[in-house]
N, C-alpha and C positions, 0 to 999 in steps of 0.2 A: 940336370933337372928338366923336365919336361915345363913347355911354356904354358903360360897361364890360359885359360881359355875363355873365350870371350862372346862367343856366338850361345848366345843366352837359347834364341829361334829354335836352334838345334836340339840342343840339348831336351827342351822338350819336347820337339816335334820326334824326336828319333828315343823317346824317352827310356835317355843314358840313363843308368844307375847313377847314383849322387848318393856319396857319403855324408853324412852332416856332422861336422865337428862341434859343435855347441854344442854346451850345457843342457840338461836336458831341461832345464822350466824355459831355458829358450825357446827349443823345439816344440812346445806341447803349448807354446802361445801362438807359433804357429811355423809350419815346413810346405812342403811340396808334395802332389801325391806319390808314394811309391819310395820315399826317403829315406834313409835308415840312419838312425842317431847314432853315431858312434864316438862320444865324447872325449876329445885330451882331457879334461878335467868336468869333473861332477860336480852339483850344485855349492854344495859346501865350499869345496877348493875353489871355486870361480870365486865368490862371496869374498873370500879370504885375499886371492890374490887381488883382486878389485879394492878393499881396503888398503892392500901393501902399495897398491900403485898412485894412491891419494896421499898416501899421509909420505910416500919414501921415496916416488918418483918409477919411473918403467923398468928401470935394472934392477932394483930391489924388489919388486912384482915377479919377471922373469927370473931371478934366482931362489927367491920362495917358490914358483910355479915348478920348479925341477927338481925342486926339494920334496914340493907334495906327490908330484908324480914321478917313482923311480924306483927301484930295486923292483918287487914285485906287482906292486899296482901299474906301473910301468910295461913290464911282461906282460902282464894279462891284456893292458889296453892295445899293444903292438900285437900281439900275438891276434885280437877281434879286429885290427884293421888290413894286416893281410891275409887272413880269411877273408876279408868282403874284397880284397883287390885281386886274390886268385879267383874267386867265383864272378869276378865281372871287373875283368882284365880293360874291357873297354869304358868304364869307368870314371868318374872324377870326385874327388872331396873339395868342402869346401870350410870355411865360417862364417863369423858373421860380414865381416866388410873385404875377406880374400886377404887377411892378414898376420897374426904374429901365429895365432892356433894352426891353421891351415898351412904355413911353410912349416911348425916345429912338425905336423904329424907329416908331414912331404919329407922332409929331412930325417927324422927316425926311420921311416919305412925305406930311405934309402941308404942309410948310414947302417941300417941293423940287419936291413933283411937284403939288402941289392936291392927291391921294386923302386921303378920311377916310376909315380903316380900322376897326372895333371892333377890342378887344382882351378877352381873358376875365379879368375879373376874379377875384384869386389865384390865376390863372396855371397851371400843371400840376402842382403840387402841391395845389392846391383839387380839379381834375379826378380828381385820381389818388385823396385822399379821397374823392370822391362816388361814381366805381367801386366801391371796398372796399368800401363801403359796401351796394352795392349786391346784391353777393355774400352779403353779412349778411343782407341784408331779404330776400334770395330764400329760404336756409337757412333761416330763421325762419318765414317767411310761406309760402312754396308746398311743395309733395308730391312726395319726390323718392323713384326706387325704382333700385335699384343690381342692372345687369346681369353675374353671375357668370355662371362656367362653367371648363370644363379648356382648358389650351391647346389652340388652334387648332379650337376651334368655332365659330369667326366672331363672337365678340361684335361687333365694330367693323362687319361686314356689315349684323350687327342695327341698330347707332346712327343708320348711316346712312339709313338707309329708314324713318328716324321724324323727323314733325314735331318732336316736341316733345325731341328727345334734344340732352344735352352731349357733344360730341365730342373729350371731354380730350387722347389722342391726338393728336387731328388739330391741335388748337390749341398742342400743345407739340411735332409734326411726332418721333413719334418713335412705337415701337409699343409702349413700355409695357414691354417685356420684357429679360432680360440681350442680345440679339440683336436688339433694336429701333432702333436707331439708324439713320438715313436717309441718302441720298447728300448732302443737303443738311443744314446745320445745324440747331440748335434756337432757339428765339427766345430774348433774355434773360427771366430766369424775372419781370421786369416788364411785359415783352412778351406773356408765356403771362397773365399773371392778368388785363391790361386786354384783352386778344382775350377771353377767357372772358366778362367781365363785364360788356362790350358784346354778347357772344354774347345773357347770362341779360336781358340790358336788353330786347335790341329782341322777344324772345319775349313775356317779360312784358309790353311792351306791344302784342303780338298777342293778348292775352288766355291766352294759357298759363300753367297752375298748376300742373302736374305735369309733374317733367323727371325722363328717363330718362340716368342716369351709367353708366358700365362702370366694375365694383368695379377700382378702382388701390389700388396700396403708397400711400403722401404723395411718393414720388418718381415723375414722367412723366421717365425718363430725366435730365438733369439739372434740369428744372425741379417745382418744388414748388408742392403744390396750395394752394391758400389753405387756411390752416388754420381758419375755420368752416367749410369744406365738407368737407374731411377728417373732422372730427369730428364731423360729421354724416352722413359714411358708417358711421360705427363703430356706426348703430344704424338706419339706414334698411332699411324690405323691402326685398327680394332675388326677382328670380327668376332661376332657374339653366339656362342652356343647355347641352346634350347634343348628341352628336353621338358618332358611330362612329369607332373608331381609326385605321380604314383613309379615313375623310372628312379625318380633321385631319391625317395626315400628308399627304393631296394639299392641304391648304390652306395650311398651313405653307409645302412646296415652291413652291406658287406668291407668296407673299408673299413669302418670306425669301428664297428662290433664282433664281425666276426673275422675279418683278418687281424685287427688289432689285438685284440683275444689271446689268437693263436700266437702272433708275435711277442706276446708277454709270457705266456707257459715255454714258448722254445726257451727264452731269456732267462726265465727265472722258475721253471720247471713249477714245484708244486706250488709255490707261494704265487706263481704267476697271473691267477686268476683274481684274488686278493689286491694284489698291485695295481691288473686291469682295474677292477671297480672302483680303487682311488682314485685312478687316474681319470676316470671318465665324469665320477662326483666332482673330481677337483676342478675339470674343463669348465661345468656347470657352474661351481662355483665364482669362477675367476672372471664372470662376466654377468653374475648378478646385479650388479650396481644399473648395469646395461638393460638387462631384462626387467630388472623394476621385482621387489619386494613378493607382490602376488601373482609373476608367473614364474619368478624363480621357484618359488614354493612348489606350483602346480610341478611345473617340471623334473623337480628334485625328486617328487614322489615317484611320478610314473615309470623316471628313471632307477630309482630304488625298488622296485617292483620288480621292471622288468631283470636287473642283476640279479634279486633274490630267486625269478624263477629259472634264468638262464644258467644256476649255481645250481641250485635241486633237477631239473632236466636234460638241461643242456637246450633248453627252447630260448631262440631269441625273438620269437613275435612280437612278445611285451615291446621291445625296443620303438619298434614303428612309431608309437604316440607320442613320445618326447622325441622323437626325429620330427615326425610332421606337426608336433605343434611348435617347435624351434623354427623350421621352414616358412610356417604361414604369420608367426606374431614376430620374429626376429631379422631373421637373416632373408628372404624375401622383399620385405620393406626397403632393408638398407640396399639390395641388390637394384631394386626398383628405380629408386632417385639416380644411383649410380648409374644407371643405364640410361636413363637422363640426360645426367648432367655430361655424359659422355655419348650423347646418339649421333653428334657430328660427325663423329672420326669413324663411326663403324659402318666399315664396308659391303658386308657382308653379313648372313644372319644365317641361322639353320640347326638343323639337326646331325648327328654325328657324322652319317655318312656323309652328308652334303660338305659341313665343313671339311672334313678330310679332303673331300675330292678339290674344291675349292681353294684348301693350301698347298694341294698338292700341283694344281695348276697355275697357280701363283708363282709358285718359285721357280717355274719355267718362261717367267714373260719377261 
């Protein structure tokens, strides 16, 4: 049998194919990017054997486990793991702690079929430590500077047109805000911190020492930032982006209205316009308490207005007033103090191009 492998670094910097032998509500609580589930046993049969190994002890677990997986369900499952071992021969599987799963499908694939396969030793919970970890050494070790500004001045236009930027957002697929939510889901927030920390990995070993964050709450929509990096925005420089009222509410409209829109009809075809308008009533909804009784009201309408005409024309003009009256009685205000209560740390101030050119020479000193 091939030895265990241990070089956690590599595997994702050179990002090996990885099997995953867990169950699958393991997997979908949370994996690695690029993983493929290929389970010894399915939810039910883990369940089962986990009982047998409580109440009868490990050998009475391990001989019910060979009972539920054998004759033909057996077949099938050997038969999906050397199909993923001939398609990426360079390859490893693993489980959860590198243990009883991961050597029986090591030992079937070489007992049935001749393949030796490695397997990672201690398994995805070793991995999942050396991630965290990794997020740690970065926060400690490298120079991070947190991109603020008011809504919709494009910080995330900013992130993206920089080597060396984390695209929190992007990695947790949501825009950050009460009305950020996507047509498509969120990752589980296990999902968001190992995309992250493979993000910070394969930088830093591009030689990058200084990453560029967009100031976030600890919440990206429902997933949660790692809390050393959280706590190290609470005191990292700041530069602040600017932008005109009448710039952010055409940016707004094009993210929130009319890309969103379109990303809802891609997703869910005719009912997708439908969904949109939920979804953008529901934003409004879900921070009424915030806005107080008679601007919710105001706002609901104009924002029902302007869906009803953008549904009969395809116009989204109407949009603008509940953009710019959210801007000027809401999210302005609280932008306001927050820049404030934060003017210490920030270095720098400007408009798009300024700040780009600005972190762009930054991360050269």
């Amino acid at each position: 049998m091939p030895g265990d492998i241990t070089d956690y670094r590599t595997l994702f910097l050179d990002d090996v194919p990885m099997m995953d032998a867990r169950a699958p509500v393991e997997f979908a609580k949370g994996s690695f990017p690029g993983v493929v589930n290929l389970p010894l046993m399915n939810d039910l049969e883990r369940q089962r054997v986990g009982t047998c190994y409580k109440q009868h002890g490990q050998q009475a677990a391990i001989t019910l486990g060979h009972q539920l997986v054998s004759g033909e369900v057996k077949a099938a499952r050997l038969q999906a793991w050397v199909d993923f071992t001939r398609a990426h021969p360079e390859g490893v599987l693993y489980c959860f702690r590198g243990g009883l799963r991961s050597q029986i499908v090591q030992q079937w694939l070489k007992h049935d079929a001749g393949i030796d396969y490695p397997r990672v030793g201690g398994g995805y919970k070793a991995m999942r430590t050396f991630l965290m970890q990794t997020v740690e050494q970065a926060v400690e070790q490298a120079d991070f500077v947190l991109l603020g500004g008011m809504t919709g001045t494009g910080k995330t236009d900013v992130i993206i047109q920089l080597d060396n930027s984390l695209d929190l957002e992007g990695h947790a697929n949501h825009r950050g805000s009460s009305f950020g939510k996507r047509a498509t889901g969120q990752p589980s927030n296990i999902d968001f911190e190992n995309r992250l920390a493979v993000d910070l990995l394969k930088k830093r070993a591009r030689g990058i020492g200084q990453f560029v964050v967009e100031d976030e709450s600890r919440m990206v929509g429902r997933c949660a930032l790692p809390l050393p990096l959280y706590q190290g925005m609470q005191r990292f420089s700041m530069v602040w982006l600017e932008d005109s009222l009448e710039s952010r509410v055409e940016r707004i409209l094009r993210d929130y209205v009319v890309q969103l829109c379109a990303e809802f009809i891609a997703v869910h075809g005719e009912h997708g316009f439908k969904l949109f308008s939920e979804r953008l009533l529901g934003s409004l909804d879900n921070i009424h308490k915030r806005l107080g009784g008679e601007c919710h009201r105001r706002m609901r309408e104009l924002m029902s207005d302007a869906l009803v005409e953008q549904a009969c024309s395809g116009s989204v003009d109407l949009h603008r007033a509940w953009i710019l009256g959210l801007l000027k009685e809401y999210y302005d205000p609280m932008y306001v103090f927050q820049r404030e209560s934060k003017g210490a740390r920030i270095e720098f101030a400007g408009d798009q191009s300024a700040v780009l050119e600005y972190l762009r020479n930054r991360t050269r000193r």
